[in-house]
N, C-alpha and C positions, 0 to 999 in steps of 0.2 A: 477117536480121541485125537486131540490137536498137539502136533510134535513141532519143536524147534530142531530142524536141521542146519547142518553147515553142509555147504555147495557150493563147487565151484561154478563161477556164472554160465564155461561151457556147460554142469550139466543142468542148470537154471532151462539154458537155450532152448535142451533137449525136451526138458519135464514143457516147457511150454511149447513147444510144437505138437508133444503126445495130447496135452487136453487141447489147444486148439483139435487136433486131430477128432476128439471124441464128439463132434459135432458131427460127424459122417465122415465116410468116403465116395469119391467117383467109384463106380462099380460098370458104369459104363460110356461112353462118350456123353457127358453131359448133363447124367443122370445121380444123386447122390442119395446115396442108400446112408439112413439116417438108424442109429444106435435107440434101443427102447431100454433106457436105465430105469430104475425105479427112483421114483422124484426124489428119496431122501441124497441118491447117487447125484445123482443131478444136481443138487444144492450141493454139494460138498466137492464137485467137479468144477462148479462155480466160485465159490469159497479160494478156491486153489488158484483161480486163473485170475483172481482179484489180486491175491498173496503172491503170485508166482509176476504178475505185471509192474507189481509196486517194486517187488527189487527189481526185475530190466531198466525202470528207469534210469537208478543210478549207473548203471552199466553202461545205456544208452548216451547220456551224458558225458560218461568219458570217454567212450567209443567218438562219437561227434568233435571231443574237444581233439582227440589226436587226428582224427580226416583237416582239424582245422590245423593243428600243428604244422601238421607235415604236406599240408597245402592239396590235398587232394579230395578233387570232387566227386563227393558218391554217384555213383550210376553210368560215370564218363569212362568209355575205354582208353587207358592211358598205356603211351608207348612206353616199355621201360626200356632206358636206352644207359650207355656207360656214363653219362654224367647224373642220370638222375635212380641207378639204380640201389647206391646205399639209400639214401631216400626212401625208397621202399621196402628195402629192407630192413630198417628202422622201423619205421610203420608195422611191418608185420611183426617182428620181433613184442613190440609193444600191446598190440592187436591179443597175440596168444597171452603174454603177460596179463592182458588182462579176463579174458576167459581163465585162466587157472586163477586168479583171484578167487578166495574161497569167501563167502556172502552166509549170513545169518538167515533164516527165513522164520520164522515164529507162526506157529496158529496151522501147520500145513495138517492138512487130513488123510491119512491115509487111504488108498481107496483097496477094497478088498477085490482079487482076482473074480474069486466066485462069484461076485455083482456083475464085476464088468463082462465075463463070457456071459451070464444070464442075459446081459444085455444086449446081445449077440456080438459084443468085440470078440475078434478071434483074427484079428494082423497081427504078422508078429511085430513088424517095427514101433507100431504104437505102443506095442507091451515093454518094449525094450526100451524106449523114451522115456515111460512113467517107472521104469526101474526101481528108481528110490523112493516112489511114494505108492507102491504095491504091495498087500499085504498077503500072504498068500496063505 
């Protein structure tokens, strides 16, 4: 059954690294051992990772608008130095501000534990990512 939760966007971040995650894991240099859900699991893991992408946007957009505020370019290792370290301190201040931002998500499906170990998950970090949308 489809729930309307409130999240904060960090734990938005989280829930979509565990389904990204449910696609496999490396298991050994180069090798990804791939999860057998049963299709209905699979559609409702897909369902979530539609739901869980459409709010990042909004996230993404204000993330990107403050990298633009405060003049700093993603991916560049940047010296913080005593003129430009409030600067980024700013930045980050703002950054967490907006992870704790709590987000509406509507339509989310829960996924039931007992599918997912059937489906051979058994990492704990993945289980601990999908936290609030595990039914147990």
């Amino acid at each position: 059954m489809a729930e309307k939760l409130i999240l904060s966007n960090r734990a938005i971040l989280k829930i979509h690294t565990g389904l990204r995650n449910l696609d496999g894991v490396a298991s050994e240099a180069g090798k990804i051992t791939r999860f057998d859900f049963d299709e209905n699991v699979t559609w409702n893991i897909a369902k979530n990772i539609v739901l869980v992408e459409r709010a990042l946007e909004a996230y993404e957009r204000a993330r990107k608008s403050l990298l633009a505020k405060h003049a700093i370019v993603e991916g560049v290792q940047h010296q913080i130095t005593e003129e430009n370290a409030g600067k980024y301190a700013t930045f980050m201040e703002e950054i967490e501000k907006l992870k704790d931002k709590q987000v509406e998500i509507t339509g989310v499906l829960k996924l039931k534990k007992t599918e997912l170990k059937e489906g051979g998950l058994n990492v704990p970090s993945i289980f601990a990512d999908l936290m609030e949308i595990i039914k147990e």
